[in-house]
ROKOLVO-43320 format. One record per residue (C-alpha): residue in three letters; residue number from 0; x, y, z. Coordinates in steps of 0.001 Angstrom, whole numbers, plus 500000, padded with zeros to 6 digits. Layout:
<pts>
PT  resn  resi      px      py      pz
PT   Ala   NUM       X       Y       Z
...
</pts>
This chain:
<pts>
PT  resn  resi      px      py      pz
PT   Unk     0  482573  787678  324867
PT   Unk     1  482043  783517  324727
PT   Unk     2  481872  781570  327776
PT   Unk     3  482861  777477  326651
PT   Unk     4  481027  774704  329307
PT   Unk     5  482986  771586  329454
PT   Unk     6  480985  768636  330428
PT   Unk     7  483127  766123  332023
PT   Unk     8  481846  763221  333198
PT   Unk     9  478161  761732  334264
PT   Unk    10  477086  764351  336090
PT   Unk    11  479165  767366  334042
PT   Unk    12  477060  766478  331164
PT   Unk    13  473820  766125  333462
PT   Unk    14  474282  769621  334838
PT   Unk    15  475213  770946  331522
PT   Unk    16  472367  769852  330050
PT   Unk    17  470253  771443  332394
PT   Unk    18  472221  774460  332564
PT   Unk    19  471934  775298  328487
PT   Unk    20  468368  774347  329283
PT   Unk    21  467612  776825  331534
PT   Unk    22  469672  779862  329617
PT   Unk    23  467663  778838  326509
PT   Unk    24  464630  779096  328285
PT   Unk    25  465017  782258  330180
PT   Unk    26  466830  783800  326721
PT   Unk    27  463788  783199  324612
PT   Unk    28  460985  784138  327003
PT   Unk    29  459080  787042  325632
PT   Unk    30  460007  789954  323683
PT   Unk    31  463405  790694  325277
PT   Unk    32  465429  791281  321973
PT   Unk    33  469066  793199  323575
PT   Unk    34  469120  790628  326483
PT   Unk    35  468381  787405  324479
PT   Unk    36  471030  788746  322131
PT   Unk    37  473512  788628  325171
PT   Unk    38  472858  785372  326183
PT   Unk    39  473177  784074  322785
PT   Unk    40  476293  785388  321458
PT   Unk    41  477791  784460  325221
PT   Unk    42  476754  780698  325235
PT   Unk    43  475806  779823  321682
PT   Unk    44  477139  779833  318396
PT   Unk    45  474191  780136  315873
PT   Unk    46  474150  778174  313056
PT   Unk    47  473919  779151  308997
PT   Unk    48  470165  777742  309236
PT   Unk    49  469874  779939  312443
PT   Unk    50  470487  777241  314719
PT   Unk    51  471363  777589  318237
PT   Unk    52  474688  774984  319295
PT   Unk    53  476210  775314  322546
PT   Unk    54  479132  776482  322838
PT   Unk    55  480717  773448  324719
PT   Unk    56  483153  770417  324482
PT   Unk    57  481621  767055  326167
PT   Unk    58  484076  764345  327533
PT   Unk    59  483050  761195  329128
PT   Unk    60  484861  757537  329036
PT   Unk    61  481386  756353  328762
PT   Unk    62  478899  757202  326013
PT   Unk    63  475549  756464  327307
PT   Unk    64  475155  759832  329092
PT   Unk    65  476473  762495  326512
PT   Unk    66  474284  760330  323971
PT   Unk    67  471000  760863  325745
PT   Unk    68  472003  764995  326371
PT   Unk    69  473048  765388  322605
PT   Unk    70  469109  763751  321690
PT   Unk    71  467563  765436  324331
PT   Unk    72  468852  768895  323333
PT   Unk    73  468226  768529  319853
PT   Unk    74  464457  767281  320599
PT   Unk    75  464220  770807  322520
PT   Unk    76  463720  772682  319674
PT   Unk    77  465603  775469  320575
PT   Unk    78  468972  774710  321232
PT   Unk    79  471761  771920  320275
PT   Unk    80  475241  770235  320975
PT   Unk    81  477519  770226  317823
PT   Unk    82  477697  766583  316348
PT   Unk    83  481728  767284  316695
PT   Unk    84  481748  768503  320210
PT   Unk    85  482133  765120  321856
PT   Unk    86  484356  762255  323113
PT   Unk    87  483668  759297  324594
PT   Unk    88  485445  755990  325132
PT   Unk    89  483517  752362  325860
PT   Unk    90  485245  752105  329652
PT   Unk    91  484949  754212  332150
PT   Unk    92  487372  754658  335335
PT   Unk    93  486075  752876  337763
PT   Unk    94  484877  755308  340035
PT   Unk    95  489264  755954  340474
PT   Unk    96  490561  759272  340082
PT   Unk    97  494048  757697  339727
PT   Unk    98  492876  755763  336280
PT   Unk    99  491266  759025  334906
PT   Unk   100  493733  761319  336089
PT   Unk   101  497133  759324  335011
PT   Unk   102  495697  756754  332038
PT   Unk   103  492352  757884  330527
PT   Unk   104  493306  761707  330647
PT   Unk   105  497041  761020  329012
PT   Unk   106  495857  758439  326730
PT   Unk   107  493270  760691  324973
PT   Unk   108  494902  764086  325409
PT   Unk   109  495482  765093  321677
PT   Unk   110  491936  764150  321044
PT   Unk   111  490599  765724  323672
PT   Unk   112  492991  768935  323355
PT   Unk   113  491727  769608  319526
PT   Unk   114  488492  769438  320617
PT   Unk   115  488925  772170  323238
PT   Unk   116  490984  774434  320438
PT   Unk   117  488412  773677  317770
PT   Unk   118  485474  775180  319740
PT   Unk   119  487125  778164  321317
PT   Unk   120  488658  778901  317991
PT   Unk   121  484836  779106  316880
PT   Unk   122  484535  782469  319502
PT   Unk   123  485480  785554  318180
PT   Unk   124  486851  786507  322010
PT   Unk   125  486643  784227  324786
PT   Unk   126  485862  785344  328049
PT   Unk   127  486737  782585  329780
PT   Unk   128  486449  778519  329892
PT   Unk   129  483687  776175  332535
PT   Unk   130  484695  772952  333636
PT   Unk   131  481720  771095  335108
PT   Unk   132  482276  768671  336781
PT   Unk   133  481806  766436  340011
PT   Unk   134  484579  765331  342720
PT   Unk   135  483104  762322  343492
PT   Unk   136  483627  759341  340370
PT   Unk   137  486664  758898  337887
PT   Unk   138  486075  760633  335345
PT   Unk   139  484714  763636  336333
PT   Unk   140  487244  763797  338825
PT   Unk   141  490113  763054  337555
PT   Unk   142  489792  763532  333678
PT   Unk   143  488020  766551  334991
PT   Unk   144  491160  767820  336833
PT   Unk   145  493307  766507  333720
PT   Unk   146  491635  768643  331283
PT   Unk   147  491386  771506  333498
PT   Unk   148  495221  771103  333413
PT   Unk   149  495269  771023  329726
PT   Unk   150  493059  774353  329619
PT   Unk   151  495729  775736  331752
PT   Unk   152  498744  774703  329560
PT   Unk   153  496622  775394  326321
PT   Unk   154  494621  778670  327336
PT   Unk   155  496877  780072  330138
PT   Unk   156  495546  783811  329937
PT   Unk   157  491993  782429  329987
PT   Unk   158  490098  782779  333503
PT   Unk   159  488753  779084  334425
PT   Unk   160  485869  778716  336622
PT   Unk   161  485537  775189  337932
PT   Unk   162  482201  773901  338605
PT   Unk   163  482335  771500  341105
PT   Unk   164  479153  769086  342363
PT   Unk   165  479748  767748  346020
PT   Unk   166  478746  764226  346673
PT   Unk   167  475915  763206  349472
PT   Unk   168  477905  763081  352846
PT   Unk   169  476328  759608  353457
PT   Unk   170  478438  758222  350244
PT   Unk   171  477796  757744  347082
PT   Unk   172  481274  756005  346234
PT   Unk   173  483169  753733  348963
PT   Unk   174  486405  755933  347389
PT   Unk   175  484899  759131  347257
PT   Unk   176  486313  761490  349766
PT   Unk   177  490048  760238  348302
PT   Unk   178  488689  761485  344589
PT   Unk   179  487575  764827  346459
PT   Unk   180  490855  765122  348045
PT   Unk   181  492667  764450  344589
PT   Unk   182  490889  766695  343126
PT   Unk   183  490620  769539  345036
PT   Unk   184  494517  769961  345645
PT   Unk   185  494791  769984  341979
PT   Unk   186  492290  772577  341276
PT   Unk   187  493074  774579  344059
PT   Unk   188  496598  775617  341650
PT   Unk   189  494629  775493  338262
PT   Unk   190  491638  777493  338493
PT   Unk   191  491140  781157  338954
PT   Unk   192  487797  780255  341267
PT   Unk   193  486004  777047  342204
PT   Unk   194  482073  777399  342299
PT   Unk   195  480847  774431  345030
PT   Unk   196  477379  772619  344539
PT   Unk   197  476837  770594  347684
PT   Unk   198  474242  767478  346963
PT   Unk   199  473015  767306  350510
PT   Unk   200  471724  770953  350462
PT   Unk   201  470091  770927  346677
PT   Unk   202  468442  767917  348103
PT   Unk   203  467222  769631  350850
PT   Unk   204  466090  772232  348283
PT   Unk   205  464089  769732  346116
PT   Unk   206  462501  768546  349235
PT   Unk   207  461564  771155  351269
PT   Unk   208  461487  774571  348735
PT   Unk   209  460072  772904  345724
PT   Unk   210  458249  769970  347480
PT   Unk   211  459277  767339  345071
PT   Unk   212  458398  764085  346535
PT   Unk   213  460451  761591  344700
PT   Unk   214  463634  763418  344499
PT   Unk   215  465718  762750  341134
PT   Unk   216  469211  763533  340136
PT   Unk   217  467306  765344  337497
PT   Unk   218  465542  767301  340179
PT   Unk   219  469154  767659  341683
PT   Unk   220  470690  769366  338763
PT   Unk   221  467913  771591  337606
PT   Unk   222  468377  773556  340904
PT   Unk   223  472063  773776  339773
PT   Unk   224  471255  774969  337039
PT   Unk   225  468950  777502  337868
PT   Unk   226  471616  778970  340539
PT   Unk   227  474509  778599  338487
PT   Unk   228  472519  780493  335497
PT   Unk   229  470957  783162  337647
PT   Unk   230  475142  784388  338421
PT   Unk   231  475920  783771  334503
PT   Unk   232  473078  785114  332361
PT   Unk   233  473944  789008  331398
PT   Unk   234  473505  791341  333958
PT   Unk   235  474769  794995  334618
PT   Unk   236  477897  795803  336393
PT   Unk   237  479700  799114  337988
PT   Unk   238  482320  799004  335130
PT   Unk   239  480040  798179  332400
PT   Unk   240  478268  801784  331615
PT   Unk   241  474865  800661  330526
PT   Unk   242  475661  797579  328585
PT   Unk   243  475852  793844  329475
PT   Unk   244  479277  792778  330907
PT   Unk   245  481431  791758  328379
PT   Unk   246  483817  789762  330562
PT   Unk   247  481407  788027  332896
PT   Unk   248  484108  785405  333894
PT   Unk   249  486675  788302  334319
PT   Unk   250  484391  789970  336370
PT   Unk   251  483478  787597  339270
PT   Unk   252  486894  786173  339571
PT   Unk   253  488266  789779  340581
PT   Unk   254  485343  790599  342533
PT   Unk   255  484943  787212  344897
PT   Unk   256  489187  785870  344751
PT   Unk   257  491419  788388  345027
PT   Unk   258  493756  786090  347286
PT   Unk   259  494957  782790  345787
PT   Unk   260  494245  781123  349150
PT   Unk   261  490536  781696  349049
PT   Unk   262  489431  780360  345907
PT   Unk   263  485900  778787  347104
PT   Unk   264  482791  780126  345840
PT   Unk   265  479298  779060  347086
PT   Unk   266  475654  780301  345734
PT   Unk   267  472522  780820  348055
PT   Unk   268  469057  782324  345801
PT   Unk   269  465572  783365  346394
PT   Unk   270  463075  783182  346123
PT   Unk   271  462858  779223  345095
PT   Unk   272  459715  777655  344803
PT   Unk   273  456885  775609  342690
PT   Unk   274  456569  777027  339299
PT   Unk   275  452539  776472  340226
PT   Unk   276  453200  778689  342793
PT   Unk   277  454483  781849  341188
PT   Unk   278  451218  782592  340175
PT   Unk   279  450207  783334  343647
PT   Unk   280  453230  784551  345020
PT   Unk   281  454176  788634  345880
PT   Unk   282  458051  789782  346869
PT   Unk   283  459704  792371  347831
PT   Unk   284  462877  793647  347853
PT   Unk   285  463576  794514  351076
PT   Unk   286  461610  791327  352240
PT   Unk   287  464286  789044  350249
PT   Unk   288  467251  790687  351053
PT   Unk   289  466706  790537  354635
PT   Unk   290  466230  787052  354049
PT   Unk   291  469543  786409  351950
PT   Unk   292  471863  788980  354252
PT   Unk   293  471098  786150  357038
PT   Unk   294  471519  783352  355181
PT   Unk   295  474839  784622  354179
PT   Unk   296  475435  785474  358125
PT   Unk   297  474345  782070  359350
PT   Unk   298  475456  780155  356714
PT   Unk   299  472066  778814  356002
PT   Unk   300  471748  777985  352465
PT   Unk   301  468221  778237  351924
PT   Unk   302  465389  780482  353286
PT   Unk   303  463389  777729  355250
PT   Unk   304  465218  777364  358928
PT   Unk   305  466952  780582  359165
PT   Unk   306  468865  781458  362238
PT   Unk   307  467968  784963  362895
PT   Unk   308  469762  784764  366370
PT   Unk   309  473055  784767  364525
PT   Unk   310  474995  788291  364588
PT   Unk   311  478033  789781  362695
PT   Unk   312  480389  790875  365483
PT   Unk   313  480741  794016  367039
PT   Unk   314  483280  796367  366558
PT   Unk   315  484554  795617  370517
PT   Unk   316  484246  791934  369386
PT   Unk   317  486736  792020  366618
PT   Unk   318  488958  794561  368340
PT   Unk   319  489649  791914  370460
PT   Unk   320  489308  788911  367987
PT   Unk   321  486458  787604  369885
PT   Unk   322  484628  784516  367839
PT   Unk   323  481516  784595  367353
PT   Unk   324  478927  781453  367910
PT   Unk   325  477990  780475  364400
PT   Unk   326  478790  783452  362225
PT   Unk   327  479680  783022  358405
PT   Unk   328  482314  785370  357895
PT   Unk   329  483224  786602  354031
PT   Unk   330  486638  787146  352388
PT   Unk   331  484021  788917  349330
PT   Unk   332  480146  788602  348378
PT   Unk   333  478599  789468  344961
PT   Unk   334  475031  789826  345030
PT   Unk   335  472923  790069  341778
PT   Unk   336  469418  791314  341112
PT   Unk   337  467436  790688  338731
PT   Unk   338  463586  791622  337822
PT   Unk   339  461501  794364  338070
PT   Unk   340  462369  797150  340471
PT   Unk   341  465914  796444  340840
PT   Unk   342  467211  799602  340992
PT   Unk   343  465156  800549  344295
PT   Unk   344  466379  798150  346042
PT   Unk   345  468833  798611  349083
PT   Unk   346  471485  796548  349374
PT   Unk   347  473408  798655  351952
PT   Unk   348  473193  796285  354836
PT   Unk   349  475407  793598  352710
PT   Unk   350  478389  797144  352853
PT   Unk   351  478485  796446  356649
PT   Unk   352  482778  796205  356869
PT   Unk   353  481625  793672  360177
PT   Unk   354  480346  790682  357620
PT   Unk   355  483883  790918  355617
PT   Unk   356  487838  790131  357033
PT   Unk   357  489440  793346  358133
PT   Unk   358  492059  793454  355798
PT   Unk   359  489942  794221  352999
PT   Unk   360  487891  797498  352470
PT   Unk   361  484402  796195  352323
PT   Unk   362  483865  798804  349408
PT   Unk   363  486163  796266  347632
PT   Unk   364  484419  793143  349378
PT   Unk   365  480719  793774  347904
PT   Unk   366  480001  794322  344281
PT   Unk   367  476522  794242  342989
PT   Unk   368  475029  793330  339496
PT   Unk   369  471381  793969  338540
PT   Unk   370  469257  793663  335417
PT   Unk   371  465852  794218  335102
PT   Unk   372  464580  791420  333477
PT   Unk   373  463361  788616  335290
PT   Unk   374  465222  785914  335051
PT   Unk   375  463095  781685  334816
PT   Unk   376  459700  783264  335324
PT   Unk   377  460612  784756  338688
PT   Unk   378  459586  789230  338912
PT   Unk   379  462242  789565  341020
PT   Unk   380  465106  787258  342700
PT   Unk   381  468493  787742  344234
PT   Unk   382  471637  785443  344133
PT   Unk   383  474386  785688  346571
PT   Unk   384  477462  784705  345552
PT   Unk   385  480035  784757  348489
PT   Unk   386  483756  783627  348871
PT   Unk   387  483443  782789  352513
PT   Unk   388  483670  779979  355455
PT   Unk   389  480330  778474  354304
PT   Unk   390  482403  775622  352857
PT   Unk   391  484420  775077  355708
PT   Unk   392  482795  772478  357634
PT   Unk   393  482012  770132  354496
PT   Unk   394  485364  770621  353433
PT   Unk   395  486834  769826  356558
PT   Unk   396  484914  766429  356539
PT   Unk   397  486035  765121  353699
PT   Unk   398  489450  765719  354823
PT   Unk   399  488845  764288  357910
PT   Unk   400  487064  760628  356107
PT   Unk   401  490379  761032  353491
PT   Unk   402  492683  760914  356098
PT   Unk   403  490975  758091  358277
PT   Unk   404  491235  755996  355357
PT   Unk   405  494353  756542  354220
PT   Unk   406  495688  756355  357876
PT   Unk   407  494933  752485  357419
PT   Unk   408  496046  752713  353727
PT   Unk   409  492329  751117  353035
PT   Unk   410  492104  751609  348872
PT   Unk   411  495520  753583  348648
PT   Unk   412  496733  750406  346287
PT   Unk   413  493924  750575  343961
PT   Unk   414  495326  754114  343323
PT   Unk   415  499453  753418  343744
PT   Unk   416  498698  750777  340854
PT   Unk   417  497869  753467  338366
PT   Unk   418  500720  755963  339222
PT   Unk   419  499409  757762  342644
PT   Unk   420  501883  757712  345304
PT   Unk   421  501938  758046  349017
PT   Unk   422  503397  760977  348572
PT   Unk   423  500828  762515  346173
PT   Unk   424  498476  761862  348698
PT   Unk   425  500224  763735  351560
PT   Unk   426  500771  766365  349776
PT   Unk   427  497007  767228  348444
PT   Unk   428  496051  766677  352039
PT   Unk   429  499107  769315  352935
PT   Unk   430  497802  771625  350579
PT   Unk   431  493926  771256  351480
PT   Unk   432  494668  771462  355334
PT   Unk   433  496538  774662  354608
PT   Unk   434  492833  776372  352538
PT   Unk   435  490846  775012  355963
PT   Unk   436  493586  777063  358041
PT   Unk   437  493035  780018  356016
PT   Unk   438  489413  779971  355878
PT   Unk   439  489416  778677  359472
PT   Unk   440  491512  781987  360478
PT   Unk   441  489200  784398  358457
PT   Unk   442  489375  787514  360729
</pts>
């Protein structure tokens, strides 16, 4: 089954890029016929000259960016954006999710809605449809959540798995934490999960993992890319009897949100290092597990500065709902192997029921996929994906830096002037405050 990208904005298209970049990559490296097969009927169509074309629709009110992706993916060699897979407008938004959200997405929606039917009429079936986006500008934000609305209306038995890049705490836009708000309330009812890229921690990544000294957001969205490929690419799961999952969207979203309040999906892999370090570099399995069962306990989000003093509870602890200091509890956690070995590997300390809420079986919390080929030039890595409180605390700040704003109405008319009311506002912060109590209350 076909998995569609759509590229929304400046950075949707950046990350795209780099995410059909790295598939194509790790599809065509060495004689790995079934596999590359896999990969290519999920995120390609192939051409009558045996041309590979992404399957994906790419929408920006600017059309610098998707300009420069559609010439640097045909220069690749390998891969390609369809010539009629595009739409882009002269003006952007303004950094405003108000003028993307209630002009730009309106004005354009039969454009942009043919678009969307023409290339998942080109699947034979579709497993589901990736919005990629970030929270932070106009467009991405709120043509992002727009369109995302339209797959809804258009698509509405199709899962949707919202990619989401967080921006920098320090700021990148004076406006941004009111786009994040925006844009999270209206996900939060649209998609079926919501995968969260945070830009302070790839950064930290980039800087201290792959010791990149002049950090770009190239740099930024490779890692992105790598993660969010390592959960996509074909893998092996319990229901899939010896073939590649066939419903790979279908699959997470029932694995990692079965509750429609918990809906927030972050990624922590490893290994992650210099590609001129592979060379020189051994792992094992029960070396990196260890490793990424703490992470996911401490909510660290990369292997360097690991807090190994951080426990799960114990079972007098959550008898009598005792917190614990600094402990990342899980609603659900999907970890996926892939490399040589896989199937020796232990993964029964991830099964503990004291990582996972108590109202859910953790035989039903943890699923596991594995393959055995390695996947970007790494023998063996692991990726975590976990619907837990890991998102919490960023979340919570931008709520927090909305709300301060808005308290003193600072920008609110730059938004009331393109259809946003008060009220909108007070309502997405409603609906947000009520996923931090939820995840807050995670027991």
């Amino acid at each position: 089954m076909s998995v569609v990208t759509v590229q929304l904005g400046q950075c949707g298209n950046q990350v795209g890029h780099e995410f059909f970049e790295v598939i194509s990559n790790d599809a065509l490296e060495g004689q790995r016929k079934t596999y590359c097969t896999a990969s290519s009927e999920r995120f390609f169509h192939q051409t009558t000259n045996g041309e590979l074309e992404a399957r994906a629709v790419l929408i920006d009110m600017e059309p610098k960016v998707i300009s420069h992706s559609m010439t640097k993916a045909a220069r690749s060699g390998k891969w390609r954006y369809s010539e009629k897979s595009s739409f882009s407008q002269k003006q952007g938004c303004g950094n405003n999710w108000a003028n993307g959200y209630c002009v730009h997405g309106p004005r354009h929606r039969e454009v942009m809605e043919e678009l969307l039917r023409r290339e998942v009429e080109r699947c034979d079936r579709l497993a589901g449809l990736v919005p990629i986006m970030s929270v932070a500008g106009g467009t991405g934000s709120g043509v992002g959540t727009y369109v995302t609305q339209q797959l809804k209306d258009v698509f509405p038995k199709s899962f949707i798995l919202n990619h989401l890049t967080w921006p920098y705490g320090t700021g990148e836009v004076i406006v941004q934490n009111y786009n994040s708000v925006l844009t999270l309330a209206k996900l939060y009812r649209l998609s079926d999960a919501i995968v969260v890229h945070e830009n302070d921690t790839v950064h930290r990544i980039c800087a201290q993992l792959l010791n990149i000294k002049n950090i770009t957001f190239n740099d930024v969205n490779r890692v992105i890319a790598h993660q969010l490929g390592s959960v996509l690419q074909p893998a092996l799961s319990p229901d899939s009897y010896g073939t590649y999952s066939r419903n790979p969207l279908g699959e997470l979203v029932s694995a990692l949100s079965c509750h429609p309040e918990y809906k927030l999906l972050s990624i922590c892999t490893i290994p992650q290092m210099p590609s001129s370090s592979l060379a020189y570099s051994a792992f094992t399995w029960p070396g990196l597990l260890k490793h990424l069962r703490q992470m996911l306990v401490s909510n660290t989000k990369m292997e360097e500065g690991i807090d190994w003093q951080v426990r799960p509870p114990s079972s007098s602890d959550r008898t009598r709902s005792l917190p614990v200091h600094n402990f990342n509890r899980s609603l659900a956690s999907l970890l996926i192997l892939r490399g040589k070995d896989v199937y020796s590997a232990e993964t029964g300390s991830f099964e503990e029921p004291s990582l996972y809420t108590s109202w859910l079986p953790s035989s039903e919390a943890f699923n596991t996929w594995k393959c055995t080929v390695p996947f970007n030039k790494y023998e063996k890595s692991a990726t975590l994906v976990s619907n837990s409180q890991s998102l919490l605390q960023p979340l919570d700040n931008i709520v927090g830096k909305a709300w301060n704003m808005f308290a003193s109405r600072a920008y609110v008319h730059q938004y009331t002037k393109y259809g946003i009311t008060e009220e909108d506002f007070l309502e997405s912060f409603t609906s947000l405050e009520q996923v931090i109590s939820s995840y807050r209350h995670l027991s």
